[in-house]
C-alpha positions as CSV (number, residue, x, y, z in Angstrom):
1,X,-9.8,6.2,16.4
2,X,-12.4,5.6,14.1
3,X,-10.8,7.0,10.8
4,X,-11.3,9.6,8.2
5,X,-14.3,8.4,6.3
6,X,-18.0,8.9,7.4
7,X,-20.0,6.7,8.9
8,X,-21.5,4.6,6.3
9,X,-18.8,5.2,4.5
10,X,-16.4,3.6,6.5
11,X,-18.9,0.8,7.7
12,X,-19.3,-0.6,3.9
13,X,-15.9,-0.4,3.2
14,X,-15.3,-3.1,6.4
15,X,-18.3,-5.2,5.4
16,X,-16.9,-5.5,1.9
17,X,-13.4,-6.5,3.5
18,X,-14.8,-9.1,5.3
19,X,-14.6,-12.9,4.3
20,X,-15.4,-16.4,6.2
21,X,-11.7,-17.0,5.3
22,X,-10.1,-14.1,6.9
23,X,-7.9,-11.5,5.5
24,X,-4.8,-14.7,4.0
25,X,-7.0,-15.8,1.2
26,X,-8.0,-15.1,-2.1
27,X,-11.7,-14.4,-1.4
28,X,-10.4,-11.5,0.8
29,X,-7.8,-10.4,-2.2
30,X,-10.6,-10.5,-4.4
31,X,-12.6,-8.2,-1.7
32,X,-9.4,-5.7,-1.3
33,X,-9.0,-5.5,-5.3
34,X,-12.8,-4.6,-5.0
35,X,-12.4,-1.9,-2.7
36,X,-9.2,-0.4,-4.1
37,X,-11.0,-0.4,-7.3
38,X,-13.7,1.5,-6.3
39,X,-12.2,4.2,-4.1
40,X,-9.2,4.9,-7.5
41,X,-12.2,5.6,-9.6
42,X,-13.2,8.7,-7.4
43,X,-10.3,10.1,-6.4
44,X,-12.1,13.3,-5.3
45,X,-13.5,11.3,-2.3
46,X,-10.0,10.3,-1.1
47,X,-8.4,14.3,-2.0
48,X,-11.2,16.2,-0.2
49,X,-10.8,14.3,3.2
50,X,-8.7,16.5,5.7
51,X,-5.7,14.4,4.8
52,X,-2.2,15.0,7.1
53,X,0.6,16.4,4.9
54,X,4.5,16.0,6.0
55,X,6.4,18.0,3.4
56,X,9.7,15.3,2.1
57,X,7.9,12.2,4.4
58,X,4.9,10.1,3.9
59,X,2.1,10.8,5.9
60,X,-0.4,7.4,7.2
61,X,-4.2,8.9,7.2
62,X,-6.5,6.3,8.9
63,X,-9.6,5.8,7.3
64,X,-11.1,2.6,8.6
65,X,-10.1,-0.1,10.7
66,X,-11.3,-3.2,12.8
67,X,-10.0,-6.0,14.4
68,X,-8.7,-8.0,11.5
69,X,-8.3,-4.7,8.8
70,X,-7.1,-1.0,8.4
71,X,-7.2,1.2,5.5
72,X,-5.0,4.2,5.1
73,X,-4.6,6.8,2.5
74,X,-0.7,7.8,2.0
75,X,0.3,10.7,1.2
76,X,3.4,11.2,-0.2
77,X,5.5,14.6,0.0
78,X,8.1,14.7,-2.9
79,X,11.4,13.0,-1.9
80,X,9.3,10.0,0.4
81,X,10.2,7.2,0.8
82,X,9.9,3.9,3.0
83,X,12.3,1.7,4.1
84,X,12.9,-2.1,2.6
85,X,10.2,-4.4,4.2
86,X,8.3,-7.1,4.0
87,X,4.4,-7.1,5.4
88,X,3.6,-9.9,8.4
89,X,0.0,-9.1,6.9
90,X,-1.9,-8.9,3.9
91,X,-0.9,-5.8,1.9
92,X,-2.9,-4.4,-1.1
93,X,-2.5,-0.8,-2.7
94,X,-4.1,1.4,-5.1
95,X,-2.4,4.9,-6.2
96,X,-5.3,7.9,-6.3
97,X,-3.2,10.7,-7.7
98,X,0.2,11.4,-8.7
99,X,2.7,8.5,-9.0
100,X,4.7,6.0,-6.7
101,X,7.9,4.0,-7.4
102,X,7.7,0.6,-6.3
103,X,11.2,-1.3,-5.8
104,X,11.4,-5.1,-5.2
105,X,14.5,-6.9,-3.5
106,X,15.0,-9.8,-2.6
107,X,16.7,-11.2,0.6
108,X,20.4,-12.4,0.8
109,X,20.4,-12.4,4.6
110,X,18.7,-11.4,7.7
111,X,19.4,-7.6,7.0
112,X,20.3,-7.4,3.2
113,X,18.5,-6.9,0.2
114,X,19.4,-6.4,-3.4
115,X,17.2,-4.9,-5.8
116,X,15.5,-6.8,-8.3
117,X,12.6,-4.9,-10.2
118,X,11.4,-1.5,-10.7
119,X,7.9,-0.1,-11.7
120,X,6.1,3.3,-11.9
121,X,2.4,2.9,-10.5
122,X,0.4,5.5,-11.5
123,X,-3.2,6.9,-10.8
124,X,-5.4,3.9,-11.4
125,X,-3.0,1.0,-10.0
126,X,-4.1,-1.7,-8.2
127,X,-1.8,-4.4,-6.4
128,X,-2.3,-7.5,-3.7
129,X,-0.2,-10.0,-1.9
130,X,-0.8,-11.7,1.1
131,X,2.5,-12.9,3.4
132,X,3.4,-15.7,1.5
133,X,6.5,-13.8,0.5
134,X,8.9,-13.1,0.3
135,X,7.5,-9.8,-1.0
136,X,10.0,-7.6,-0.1
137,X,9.6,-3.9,-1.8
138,X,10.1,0.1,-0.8
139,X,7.4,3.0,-2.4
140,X,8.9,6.1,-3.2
141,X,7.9,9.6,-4.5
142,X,10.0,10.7,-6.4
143,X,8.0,14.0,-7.5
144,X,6.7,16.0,-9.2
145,X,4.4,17.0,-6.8
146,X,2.9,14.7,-4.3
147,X,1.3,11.1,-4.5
148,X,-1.7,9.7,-2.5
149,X,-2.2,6.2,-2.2
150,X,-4.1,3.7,-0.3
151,X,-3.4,0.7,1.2
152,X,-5.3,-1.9,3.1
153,X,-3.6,-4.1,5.7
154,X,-5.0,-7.3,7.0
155,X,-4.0,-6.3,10.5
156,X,-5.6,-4.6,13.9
157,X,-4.6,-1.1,13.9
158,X,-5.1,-0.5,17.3
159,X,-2.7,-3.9,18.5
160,X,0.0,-3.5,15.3
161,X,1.8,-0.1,15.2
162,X,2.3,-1.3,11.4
163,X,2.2,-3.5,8.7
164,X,6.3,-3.9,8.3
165,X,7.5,-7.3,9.7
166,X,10.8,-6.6,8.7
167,X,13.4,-3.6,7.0
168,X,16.5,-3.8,4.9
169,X,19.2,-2.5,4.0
170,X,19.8,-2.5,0.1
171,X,22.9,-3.6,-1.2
172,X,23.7,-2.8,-5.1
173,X,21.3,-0.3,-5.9
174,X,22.7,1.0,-8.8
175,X,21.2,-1.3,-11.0
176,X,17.9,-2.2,-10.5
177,X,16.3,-2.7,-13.6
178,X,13.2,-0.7,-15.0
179,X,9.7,-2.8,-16.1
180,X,6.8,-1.3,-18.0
181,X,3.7,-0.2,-16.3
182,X,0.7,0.4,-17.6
183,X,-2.0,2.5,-15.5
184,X,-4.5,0.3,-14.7
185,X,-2.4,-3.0,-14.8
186,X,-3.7,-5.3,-11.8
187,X,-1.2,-7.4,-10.1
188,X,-1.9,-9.8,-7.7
189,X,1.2,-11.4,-6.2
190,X,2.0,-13.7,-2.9
């Protein structure tokens, strides 16, 4: 599967991704931010791509992949969510249109998490952290309307059926506390 995008298109984006250091350094952070940067500033190419649409659920779109990346577009029905994980891979994001809630936890055991951290990311957001961890976090839609995002995995799409190394189960969710967000705030963690 070749991905959404066109030709070119798609071609540039993997030459941009690559990096003599691979897809666990900065360089290639540097190269994802890049990327996600450009493709937030014209949403329209993202939105007018024959994107697949799974009313309450996320829907993974691929776009481009190789050997040592894949780039999806998300789209997220109102309601979405993921489950708890943490990446065995790079993981960067950028949110086109509409807005995702992004939770962090952190670990208290092999199967636990607790909240920790809250943040709205709207249109314009740009985030990256390589596996360094623990970067433990869920993305959630919580409406109105629906969200599209995309992310960029440091990861063979055709030998990885994802980017989650492993899920939670969150314990004390009731208070999870709320930090302010500004639209274009870049964050590079990990």
């Amino acid at each position: 599967m070749q991905g959404l995008l066109g030709e070119e298109r798609r071609k540039a984006i993997l030459r941009s991704l690559r990096t003599d250091e691979g897809t666990l350094s900065q360089d290639y952070l540097a190269a994802a931010r890049g990327v996600l940067h450009e493709l937030v500033t014209v949403p329209g190419l993202i939105r007018s791509l024959p994107l697949e649409r799974k009313p309450g659920s996320y829907a993974r779109n691929l776009l481009a992949g190789d050997d040592e990346v894949s780039v999806w577009a998300m789209v997220w029905g109102e309601g979405s969510a993921t489950s708890i994980h943490d990446h065995h891979c790079s993981c960067c994001f950028g949110v086109i249109s509409g807005a995702v809630t992004e939770t962090w936890y952190r670990a208290i055991n092999a199967t636990e998490a607790v909240p920790t951290g809250e943040q709205q990311r709207e249109a314009g957001y740009v985030a990256c952290m390589l596996p360094s961890g623990p970067n433990i976090h869920r993305m959630r839609n919580f409406g109105p309307g629906e969200a599209i995002s995309i992310h960029i995995y440091g990861f063979d799409h055709r030998t990885h059926a994802s980017s989650i190394e492993t899920e939670y189960t969150a314990i004390g969710e009731a208070s999870i506390p709320h930090l302010p967000v500004h639209a274009a705030e870049l964050q590079l963690r990990g």
